[in-house]
N, CA, C and O of each residue as an XYZ file, in Angstrom:
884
protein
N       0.846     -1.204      0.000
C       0.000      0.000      0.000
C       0.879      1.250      0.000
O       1.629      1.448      0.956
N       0.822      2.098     -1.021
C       1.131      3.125     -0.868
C       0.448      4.806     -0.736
O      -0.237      5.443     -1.537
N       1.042      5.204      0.809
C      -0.122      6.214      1.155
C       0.200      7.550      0.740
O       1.395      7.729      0.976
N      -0.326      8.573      0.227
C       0.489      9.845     -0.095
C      -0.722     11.258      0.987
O      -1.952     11.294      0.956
N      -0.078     11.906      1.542
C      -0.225     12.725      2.892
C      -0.901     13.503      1.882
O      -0.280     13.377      0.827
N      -2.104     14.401      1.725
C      -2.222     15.848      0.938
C      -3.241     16.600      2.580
O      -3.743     16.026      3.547
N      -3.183     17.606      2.312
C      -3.867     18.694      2.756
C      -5.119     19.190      2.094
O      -4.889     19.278      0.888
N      -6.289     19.532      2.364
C      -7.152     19.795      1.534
C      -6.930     21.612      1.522
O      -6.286     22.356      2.261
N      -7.885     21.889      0.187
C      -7.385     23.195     -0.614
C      -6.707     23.163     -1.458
O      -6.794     22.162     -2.168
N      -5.719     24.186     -1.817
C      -5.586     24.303     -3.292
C      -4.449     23.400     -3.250
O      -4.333     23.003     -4.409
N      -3.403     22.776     -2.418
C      -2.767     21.869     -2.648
C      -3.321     20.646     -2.943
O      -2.808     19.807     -3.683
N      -4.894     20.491     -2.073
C      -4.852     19.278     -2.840
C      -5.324     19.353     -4.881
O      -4.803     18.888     -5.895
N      -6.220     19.973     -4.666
C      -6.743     20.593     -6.094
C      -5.504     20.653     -7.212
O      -5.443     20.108     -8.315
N      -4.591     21.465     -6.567
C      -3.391     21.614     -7.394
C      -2.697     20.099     -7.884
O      -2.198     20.067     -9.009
N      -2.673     19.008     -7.140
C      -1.793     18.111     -6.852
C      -3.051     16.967     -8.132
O      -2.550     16.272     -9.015
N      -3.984     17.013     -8.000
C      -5.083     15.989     -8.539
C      -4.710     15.678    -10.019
O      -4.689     14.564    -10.544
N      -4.361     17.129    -10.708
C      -4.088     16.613    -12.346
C      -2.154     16.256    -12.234
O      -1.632     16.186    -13.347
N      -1.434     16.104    -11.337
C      -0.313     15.453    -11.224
C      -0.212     13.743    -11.440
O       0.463     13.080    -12.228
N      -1.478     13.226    -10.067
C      -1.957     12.421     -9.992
C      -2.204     11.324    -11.095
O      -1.946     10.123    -11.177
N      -2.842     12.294    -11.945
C      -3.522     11.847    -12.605
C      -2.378     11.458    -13.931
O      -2.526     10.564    -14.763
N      -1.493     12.203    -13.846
C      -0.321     11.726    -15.193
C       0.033     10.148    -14.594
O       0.088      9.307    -15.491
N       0.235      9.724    -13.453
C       0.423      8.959    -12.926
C      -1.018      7.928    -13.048
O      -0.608      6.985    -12.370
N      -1.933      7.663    -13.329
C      -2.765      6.926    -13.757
C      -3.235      7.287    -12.300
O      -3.567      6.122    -12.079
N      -3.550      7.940    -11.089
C      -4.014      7.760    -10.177
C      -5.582      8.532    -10.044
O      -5.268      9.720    -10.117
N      -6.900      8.490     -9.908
C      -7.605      9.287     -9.957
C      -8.046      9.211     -8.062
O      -7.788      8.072     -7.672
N      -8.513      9.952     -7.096
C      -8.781     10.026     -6.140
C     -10.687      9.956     -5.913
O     -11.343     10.837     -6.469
N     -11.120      9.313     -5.422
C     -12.840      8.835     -6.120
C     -13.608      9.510     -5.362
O     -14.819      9.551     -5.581
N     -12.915     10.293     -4.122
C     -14.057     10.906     -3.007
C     -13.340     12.173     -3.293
O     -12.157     12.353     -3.577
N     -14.741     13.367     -3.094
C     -14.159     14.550     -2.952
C     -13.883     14.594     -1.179
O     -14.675     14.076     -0.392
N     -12.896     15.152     -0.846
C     -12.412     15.708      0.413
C     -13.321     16.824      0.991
O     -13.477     16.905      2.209
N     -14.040     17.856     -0.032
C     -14.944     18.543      1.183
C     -16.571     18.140      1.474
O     -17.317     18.646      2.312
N     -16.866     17.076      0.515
C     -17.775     16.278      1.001
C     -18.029     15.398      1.635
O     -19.156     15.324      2.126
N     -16.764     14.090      1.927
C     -16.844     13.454      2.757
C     -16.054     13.991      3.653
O     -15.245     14.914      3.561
N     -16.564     12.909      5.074
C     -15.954     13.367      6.459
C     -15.059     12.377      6.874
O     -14.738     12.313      8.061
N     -14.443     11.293      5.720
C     -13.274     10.585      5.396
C     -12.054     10.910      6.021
O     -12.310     11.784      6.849
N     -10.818     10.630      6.034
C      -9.838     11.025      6.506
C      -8.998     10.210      5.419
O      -8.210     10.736      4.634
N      -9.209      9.211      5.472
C      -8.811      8.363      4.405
C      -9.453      8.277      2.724
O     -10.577      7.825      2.509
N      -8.929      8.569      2.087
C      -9.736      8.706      1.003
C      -9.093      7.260     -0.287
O      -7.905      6.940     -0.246
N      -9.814      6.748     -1.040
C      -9.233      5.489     -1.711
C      -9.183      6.134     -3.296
O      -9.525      7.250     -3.685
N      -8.757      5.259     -3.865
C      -8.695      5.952     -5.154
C      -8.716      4.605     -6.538
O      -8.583      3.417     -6.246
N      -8.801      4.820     -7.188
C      -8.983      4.029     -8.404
C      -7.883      3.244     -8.209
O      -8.205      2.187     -8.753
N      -6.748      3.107     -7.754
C      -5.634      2.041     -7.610
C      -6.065      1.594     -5.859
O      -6.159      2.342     -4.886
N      -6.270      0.053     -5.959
C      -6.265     -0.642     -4.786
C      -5.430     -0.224     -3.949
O      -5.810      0.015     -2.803
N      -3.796      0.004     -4.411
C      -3.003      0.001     -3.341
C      -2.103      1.121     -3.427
O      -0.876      1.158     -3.344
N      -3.032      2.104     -3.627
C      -2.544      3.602     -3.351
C      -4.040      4.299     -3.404
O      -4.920      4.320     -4.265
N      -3.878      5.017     -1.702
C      -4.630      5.878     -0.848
C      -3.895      6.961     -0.183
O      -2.770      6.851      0.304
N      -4.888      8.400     -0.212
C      -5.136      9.504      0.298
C      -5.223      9.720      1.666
O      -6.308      9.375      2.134
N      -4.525     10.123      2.358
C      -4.960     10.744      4.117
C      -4.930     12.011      3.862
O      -4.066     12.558      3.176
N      -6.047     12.659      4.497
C      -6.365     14.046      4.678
C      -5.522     14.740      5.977
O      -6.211     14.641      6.993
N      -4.247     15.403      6.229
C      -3.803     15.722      7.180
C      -3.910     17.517      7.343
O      -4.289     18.133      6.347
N      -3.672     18.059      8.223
C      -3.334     19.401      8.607
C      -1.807     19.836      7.633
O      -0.786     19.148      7.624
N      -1.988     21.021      6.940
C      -0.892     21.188      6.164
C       0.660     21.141      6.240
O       1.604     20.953      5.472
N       0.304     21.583      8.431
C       1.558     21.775      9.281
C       2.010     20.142      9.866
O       2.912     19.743     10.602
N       0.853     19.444      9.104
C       1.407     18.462      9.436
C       1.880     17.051      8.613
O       2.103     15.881      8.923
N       1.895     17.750      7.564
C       2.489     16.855      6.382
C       3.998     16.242      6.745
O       4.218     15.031      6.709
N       4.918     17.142      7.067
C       6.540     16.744      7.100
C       6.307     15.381      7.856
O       6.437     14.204      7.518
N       5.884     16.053      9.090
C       5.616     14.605     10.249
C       5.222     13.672      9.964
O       5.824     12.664     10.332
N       4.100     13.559      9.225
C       3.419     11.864      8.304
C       4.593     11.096      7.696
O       4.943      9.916      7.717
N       5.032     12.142      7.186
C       6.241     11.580      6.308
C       7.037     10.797      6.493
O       7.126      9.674      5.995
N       8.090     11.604      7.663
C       8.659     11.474      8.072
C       8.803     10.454      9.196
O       9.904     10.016      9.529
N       7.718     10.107      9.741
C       8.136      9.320     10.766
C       6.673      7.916      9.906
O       5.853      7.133     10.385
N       6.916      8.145      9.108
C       6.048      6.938      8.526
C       4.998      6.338      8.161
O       4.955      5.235      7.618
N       3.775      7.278      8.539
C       2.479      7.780      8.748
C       1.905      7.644      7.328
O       0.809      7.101      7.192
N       2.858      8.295      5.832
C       2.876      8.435      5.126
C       3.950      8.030      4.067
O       5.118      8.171      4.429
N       3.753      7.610      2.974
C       5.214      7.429      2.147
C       5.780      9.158      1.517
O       6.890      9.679      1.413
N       4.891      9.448      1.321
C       5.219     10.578      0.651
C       4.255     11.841      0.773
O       3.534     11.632      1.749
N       4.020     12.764      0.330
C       3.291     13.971      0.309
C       3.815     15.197     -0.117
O       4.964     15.603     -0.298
N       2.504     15.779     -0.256
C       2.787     17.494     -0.407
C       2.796     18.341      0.041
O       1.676     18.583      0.490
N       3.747     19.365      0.313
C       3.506     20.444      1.591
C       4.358     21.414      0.961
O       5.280     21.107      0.205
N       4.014     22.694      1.306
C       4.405     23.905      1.085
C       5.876     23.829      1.574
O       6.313     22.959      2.327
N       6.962     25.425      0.750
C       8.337     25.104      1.035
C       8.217     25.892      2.773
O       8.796     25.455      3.768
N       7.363     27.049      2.729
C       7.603     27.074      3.751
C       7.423     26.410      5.608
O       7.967     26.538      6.705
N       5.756     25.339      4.645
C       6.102     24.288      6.095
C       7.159     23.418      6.541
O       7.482     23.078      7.680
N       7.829     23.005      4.944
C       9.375     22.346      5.447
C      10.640     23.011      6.044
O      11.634     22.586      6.632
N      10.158     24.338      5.617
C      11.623     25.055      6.813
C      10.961     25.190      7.431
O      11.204     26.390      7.300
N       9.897     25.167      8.406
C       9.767     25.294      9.421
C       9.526     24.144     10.474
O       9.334     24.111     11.689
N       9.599     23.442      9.707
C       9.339     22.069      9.992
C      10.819     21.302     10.370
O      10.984     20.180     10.849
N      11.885     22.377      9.957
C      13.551     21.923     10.467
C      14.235     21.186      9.232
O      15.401     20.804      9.333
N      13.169     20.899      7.543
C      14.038     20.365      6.804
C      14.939     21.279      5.517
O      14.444     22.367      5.223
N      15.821     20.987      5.005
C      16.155     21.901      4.295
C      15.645     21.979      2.818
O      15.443     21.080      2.001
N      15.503     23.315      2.733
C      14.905     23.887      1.947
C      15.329     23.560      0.291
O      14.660     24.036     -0.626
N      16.254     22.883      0.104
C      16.698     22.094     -0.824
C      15.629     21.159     -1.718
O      14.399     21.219     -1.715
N      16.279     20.509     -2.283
C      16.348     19.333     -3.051
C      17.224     18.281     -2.536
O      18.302     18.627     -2.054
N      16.884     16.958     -2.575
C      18.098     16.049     -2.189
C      17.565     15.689     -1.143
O      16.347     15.869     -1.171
N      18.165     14.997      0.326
C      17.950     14.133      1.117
C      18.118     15.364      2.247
O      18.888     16.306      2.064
N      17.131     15.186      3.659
C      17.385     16.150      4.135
C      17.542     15.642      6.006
O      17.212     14.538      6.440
N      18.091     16.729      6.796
C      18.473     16.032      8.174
C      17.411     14.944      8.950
O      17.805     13.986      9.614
N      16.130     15.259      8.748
C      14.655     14.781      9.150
C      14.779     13.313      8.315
O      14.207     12.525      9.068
N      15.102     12.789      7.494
C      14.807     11.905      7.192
C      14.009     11.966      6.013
O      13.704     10.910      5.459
N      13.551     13.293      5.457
C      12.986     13.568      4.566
C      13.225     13.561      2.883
O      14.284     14.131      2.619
N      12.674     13.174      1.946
C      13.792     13.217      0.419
C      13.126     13.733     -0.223
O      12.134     13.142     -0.649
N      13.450     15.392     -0.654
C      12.774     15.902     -1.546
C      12.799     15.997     -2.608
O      13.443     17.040     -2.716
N      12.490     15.567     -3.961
C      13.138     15.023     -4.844
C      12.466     16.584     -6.168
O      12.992     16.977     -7.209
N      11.314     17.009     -5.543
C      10.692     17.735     -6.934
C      10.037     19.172     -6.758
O       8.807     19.162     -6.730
N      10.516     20.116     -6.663
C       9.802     21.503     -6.648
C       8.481     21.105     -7.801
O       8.510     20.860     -9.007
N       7.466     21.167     -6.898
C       6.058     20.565     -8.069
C       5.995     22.459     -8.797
O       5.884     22.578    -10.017
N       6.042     23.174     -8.301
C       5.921     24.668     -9.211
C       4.068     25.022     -8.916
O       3.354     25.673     -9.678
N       3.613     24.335     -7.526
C       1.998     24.431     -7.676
C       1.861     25.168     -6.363
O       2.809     25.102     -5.581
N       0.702     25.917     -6.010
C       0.546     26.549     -4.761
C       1.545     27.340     -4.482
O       2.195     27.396     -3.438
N       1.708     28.280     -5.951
C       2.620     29.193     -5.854
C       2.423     30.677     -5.411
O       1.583     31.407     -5.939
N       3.599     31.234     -3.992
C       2.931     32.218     -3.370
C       4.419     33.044     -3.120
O       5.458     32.739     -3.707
N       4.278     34.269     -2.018
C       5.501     34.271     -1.632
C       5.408     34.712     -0.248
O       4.256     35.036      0.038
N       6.151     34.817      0.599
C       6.616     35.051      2.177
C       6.886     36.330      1.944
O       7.522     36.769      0.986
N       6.350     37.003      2.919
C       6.497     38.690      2.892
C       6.524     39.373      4.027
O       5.944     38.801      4.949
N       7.140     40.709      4.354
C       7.244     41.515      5.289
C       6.099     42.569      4.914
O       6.287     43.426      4.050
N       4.618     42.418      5.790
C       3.646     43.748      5.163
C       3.550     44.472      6.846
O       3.823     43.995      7.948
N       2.958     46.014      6.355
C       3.136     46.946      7.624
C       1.607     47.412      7.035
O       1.068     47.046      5.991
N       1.026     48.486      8.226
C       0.396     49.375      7.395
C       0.905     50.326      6.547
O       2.065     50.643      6.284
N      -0.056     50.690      6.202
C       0.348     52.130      4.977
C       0.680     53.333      5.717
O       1.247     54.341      5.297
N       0.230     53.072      6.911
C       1.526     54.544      7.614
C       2.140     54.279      8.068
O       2.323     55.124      8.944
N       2.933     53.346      8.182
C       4.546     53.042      9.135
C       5.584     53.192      7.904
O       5.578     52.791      6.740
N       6.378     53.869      8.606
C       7.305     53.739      7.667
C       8.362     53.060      8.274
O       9.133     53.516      9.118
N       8.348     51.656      7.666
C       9.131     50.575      7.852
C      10.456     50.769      7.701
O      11.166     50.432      8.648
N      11.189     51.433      6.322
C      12.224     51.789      6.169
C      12.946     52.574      6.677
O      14.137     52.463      6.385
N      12.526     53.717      7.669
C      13.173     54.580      8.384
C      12.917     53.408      9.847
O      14.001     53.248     10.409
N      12.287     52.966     10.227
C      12.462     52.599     11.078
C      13.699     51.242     11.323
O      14.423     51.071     12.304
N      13.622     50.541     10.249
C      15.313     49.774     10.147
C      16.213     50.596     10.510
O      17.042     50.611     11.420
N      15.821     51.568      9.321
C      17.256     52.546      9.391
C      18.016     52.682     10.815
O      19.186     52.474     11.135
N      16.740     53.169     11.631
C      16.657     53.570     12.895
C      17.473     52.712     13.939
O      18.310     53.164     14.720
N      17.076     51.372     13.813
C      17.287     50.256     14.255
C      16.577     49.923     15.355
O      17.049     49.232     16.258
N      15.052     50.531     15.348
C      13.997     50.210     16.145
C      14.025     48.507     16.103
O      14.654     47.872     15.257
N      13.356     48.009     16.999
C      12.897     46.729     17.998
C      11.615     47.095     17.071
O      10.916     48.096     17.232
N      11.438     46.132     16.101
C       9.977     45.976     15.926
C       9.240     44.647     16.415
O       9.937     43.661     16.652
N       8.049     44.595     16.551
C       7.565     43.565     16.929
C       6.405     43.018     15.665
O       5.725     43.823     15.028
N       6.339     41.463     15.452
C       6.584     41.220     14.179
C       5.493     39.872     14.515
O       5.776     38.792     15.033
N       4.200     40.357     14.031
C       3.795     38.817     14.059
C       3.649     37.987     13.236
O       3.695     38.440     12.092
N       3.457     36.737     13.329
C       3.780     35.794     12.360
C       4.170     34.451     13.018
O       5.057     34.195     13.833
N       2.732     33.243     12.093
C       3.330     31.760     12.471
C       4.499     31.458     11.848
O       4.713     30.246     11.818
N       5.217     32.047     11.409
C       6.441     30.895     10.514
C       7.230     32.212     11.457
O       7.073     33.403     11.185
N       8.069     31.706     12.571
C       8.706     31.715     13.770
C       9.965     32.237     12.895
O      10.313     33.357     12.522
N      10.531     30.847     12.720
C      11.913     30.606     12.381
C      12.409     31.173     10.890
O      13.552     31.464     10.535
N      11.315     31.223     10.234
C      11.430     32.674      8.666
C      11.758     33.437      9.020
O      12.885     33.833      8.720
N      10.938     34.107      9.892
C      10.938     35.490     10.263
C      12.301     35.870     11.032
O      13.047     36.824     10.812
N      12.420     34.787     12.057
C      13.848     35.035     13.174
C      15.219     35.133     12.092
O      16.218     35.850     12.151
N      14.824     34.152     11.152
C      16.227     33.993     10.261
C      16.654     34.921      9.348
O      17.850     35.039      9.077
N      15.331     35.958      8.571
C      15.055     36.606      7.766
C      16.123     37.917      8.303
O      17.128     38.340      7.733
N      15.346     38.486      9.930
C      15.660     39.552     10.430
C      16.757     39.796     10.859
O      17.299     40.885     10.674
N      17.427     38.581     11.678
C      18.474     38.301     12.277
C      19.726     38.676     10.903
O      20.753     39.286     11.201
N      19.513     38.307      9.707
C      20.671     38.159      8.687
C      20.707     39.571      8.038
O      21.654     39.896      7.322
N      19.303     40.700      8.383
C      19.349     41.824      8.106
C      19.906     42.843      9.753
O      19.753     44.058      9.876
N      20.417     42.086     10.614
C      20.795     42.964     11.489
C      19.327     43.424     12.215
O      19.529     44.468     12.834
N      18.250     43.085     12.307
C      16.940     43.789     12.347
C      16.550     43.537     13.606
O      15.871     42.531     13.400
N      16.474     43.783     15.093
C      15.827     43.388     16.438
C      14.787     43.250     16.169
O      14.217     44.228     15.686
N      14.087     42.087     16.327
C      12.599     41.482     16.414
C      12.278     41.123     17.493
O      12.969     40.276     18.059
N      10.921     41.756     18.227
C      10.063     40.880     18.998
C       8.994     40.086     18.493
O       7.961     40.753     18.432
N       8.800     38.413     17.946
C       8.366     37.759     17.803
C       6.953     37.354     18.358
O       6.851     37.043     19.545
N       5.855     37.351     17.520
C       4.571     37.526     18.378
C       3.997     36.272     17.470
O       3.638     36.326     16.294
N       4.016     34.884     18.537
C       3.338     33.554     16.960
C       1.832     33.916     17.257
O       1.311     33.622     18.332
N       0.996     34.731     15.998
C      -0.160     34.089     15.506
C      -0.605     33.220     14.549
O      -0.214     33.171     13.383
N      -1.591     32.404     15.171
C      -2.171     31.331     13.707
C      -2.962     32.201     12.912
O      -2.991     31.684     11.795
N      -3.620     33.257     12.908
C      -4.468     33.449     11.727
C      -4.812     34.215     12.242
O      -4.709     34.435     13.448
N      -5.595     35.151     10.982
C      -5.773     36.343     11.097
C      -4.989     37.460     11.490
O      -5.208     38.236     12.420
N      -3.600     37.452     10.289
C      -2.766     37.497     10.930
C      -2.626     39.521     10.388
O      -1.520     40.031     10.565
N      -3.510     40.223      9.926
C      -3.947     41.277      9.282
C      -4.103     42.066     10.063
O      -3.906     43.274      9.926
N      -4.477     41.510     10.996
C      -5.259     42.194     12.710
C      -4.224     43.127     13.342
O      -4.228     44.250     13.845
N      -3.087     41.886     13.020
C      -2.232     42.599     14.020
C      -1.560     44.257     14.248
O      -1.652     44.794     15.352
N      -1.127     44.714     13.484
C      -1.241     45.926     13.008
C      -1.879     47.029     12.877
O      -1.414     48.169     12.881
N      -3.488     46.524     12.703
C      -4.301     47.454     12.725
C      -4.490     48.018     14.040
O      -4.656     49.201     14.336
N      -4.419     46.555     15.114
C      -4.681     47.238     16.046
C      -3.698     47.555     17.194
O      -4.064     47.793     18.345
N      -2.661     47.541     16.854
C      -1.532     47.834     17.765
C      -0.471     46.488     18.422
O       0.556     46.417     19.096
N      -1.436     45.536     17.759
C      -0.388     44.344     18.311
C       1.050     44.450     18.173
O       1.921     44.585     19.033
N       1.138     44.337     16.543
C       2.740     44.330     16.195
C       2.957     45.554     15.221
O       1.957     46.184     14.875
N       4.195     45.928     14.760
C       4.216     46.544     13.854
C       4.410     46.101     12.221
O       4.394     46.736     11.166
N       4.606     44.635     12.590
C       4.816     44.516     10.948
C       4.393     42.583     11.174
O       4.341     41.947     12.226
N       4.207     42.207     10.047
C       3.547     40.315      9.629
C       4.606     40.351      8.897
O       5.158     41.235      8.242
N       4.979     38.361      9.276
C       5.782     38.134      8.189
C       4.278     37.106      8.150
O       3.771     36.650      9.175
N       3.654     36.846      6.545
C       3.113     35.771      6.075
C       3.076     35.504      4.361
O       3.591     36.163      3.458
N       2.521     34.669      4.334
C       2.030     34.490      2.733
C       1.249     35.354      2.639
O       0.503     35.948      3.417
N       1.532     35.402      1.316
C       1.032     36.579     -0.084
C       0.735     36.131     -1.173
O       1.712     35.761     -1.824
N      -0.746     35.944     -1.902
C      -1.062     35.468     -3.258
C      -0.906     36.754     -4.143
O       0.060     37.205     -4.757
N      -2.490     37.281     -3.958
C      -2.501     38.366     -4.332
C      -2.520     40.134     -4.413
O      -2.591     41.101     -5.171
N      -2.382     39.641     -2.833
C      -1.902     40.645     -1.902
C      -3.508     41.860     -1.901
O      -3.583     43.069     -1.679
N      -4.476     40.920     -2.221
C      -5.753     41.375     -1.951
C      -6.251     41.988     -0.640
O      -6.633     43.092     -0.253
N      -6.051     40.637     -0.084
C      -6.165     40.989      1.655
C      -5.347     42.194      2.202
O      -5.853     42.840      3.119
N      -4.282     42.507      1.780
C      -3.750     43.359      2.721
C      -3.911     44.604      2.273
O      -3.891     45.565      3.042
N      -4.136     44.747      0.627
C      -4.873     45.940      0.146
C      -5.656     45.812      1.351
O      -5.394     46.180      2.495
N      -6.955     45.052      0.747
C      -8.228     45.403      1.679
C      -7.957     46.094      3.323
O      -8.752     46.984      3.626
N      -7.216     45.839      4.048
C      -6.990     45.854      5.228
C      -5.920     47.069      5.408
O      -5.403     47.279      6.506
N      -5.729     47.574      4.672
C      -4.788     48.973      4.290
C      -3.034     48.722      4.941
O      -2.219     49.460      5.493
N      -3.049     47.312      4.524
C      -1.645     46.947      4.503
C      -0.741     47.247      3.285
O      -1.369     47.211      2.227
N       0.742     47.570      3.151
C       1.380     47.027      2.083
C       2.751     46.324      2.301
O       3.375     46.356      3.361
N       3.071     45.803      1.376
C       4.100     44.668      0.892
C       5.428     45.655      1.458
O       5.418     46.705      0.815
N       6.123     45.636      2.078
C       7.524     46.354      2.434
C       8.796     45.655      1.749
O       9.665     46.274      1.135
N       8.754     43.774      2.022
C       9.989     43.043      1.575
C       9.226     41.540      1.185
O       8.466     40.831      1.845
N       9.736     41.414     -0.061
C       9.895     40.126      0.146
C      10.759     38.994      0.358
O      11.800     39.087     -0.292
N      10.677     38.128      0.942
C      11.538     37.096      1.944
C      11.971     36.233      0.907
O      13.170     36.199      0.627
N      10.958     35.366      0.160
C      10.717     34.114     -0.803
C      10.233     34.076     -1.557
O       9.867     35.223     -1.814
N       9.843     33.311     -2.361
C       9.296     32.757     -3.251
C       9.240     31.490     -2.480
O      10.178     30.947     -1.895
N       7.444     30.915     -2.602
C       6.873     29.663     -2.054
C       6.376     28.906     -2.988
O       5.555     29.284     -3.823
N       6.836     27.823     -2.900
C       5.836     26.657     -3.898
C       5.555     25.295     -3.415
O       5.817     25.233     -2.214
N       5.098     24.117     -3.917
C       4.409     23.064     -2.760
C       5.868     22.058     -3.612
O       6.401     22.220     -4.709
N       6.116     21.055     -2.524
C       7.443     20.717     -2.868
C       6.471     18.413     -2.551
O       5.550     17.971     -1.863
N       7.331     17.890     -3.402
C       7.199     16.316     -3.255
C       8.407     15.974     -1.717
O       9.586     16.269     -1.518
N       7.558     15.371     -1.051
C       8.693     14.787      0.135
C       7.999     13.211     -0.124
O       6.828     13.032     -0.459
N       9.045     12.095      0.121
C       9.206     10.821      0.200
C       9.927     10.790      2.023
O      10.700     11.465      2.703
N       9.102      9.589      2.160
C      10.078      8.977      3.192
C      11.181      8.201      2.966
O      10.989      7.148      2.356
N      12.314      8.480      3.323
C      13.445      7.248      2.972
C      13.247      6.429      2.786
O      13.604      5.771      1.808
N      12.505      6.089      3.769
C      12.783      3.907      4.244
C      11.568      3.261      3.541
O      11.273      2.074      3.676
N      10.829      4.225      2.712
C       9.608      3.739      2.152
C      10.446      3.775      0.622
O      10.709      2.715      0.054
N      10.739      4.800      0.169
C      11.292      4.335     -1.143
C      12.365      3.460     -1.276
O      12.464      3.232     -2.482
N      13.216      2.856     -0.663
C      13.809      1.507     -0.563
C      12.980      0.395     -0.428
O      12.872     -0.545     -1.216
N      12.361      0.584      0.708
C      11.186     -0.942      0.279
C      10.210     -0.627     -0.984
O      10.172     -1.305     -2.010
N       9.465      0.472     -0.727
C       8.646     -0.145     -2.351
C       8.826      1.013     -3.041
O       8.196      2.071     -3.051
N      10.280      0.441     -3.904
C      11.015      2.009     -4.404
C      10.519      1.602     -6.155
O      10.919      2.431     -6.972
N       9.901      0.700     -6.591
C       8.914      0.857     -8.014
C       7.975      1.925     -8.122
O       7.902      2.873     -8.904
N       7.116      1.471     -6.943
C       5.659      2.232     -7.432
C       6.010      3.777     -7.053
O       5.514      4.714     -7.680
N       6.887      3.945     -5.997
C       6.939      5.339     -5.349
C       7.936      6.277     -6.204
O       7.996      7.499     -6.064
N       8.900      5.335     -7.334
C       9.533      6.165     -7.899
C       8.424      6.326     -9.337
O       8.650      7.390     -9.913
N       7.519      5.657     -9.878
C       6.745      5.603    -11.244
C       5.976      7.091    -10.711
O       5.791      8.122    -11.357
N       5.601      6.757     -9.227
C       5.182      8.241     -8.902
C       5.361      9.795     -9.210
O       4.631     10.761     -9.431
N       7.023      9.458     -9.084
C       7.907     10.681     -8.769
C       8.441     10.753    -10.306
O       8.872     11.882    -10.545
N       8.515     10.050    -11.185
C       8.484      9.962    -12.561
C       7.243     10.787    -13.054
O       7.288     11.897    -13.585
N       6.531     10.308    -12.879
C       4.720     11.211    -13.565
C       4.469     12.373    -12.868
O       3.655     13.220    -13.237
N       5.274     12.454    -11.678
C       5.203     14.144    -11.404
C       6.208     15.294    -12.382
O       5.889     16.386    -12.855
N       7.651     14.463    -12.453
C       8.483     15.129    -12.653
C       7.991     15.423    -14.162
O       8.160     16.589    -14.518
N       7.384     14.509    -15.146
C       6.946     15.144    -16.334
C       5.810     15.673    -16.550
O       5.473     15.898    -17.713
N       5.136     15.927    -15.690
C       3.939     16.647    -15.531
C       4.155     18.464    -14.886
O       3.410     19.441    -14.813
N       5.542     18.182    -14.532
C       5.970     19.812    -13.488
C       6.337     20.496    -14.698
O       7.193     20.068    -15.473
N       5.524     21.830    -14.901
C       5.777     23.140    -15.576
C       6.950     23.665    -15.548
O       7.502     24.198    -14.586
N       7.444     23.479    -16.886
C       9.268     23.754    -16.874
C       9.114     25.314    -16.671
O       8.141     26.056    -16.807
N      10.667     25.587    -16.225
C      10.794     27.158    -15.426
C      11.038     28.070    -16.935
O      11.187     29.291    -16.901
């Protein structure tokens, strides 16, 4: 049996016509059933519905053979941001080029962010991706006070929490709306293939025919 980890939303959506180069079709929709497990037109390859933050972990400790997860849940998740084999046990073999976004520094529209570097003000900075943000600021010389919110992370600013978000950015709609703007960007984000080691040695056919029908299905750069 081979299990592959997705997240529901646009990773999974994104990931379905990959799948599908691979002869795999998935037979239940995910926001209709209350499944966790989902089966698919191949007997012995199935779907688990996990938390996005929690893809690496399936993976990784075996839960899962493989999956999809954003680049920035794998650095935060402690693996490297690479290609190739990583400290976790993790093997990332394929930038899929899907659930493409980027990591950003937004303020409101009256701070002026740039004099305040200059300055070398202590800003306080909220944002779930911890270790982006710490690594981001730290390599710009920048004092951060670190504030982890899960969501709604727009708020913060408006109302005096922090002075500046590090998060994802599609279309940078939301932060229009919310009279934010874009100050820096950090990254470029996209949803990346992780394998478990010890799964592609034992059933390293089907999991590499996998990683074959992705790799010619991924939108050349």
């Amino acid at each position: 049996m081979i299990t592959l980890a997705l997240s529901k939303g646009r990773i999974f959506d994104e990931t379905l016509p990959l799948l599908a180069t691979a002869g795999i079709e998935v037979l239940e929709d995910p926001e209709k059933s209350r499944k966790l497990i989902l089966p698919t037109n191949r007997p012995e390859v199935r779907v688990v519905l996990v938390r996005a933050t929690d893809v690496p972990t399936y993976v990784q400790y075996g839960g899962a053979d493989l999956g999809v997860t954003g680049k920035d849940t794998l650095i935060e998740h402690g693996a490297s941001s690479g290609s190739g084999a990583s400290a976790t046990g993790l093997y990332q073999p394929l930038d899929l080029r899907i659930a493409q976004c980027r990591m950003s520094v937004a303020v409101r529209a009256d701070f002026d962010y740039a004099h305040a570097v200059r300055q070398g003000s202590r800003l306080k900075v909220a944002t779930k991706y911890l270790g982006i943000a710490r690594e981001f600021f730290a390599a710009k010389g920048v004092h951060v006070d670190l504030i982890k919110l899960y969501g709604s992370m727009e708020l913060a600013p408006l109302i005096g929490l922090a002075d500046a978000i590090v998060d994802l950015v599609s279309t940078g709609n939301t932060l229009k709306a919310n009279h934010l703007v874009e100050v820096e960007r950090i990254m470029d984000i996209s949803a990346r293939l992780v394998v478990n080691q010890a799964a592609l040695k034992l059933k390293q056919a089907p999991i590499r025919h996998i990683i074959d029908a992705f790799a010619g299905a991924v939108a050349p750069e």
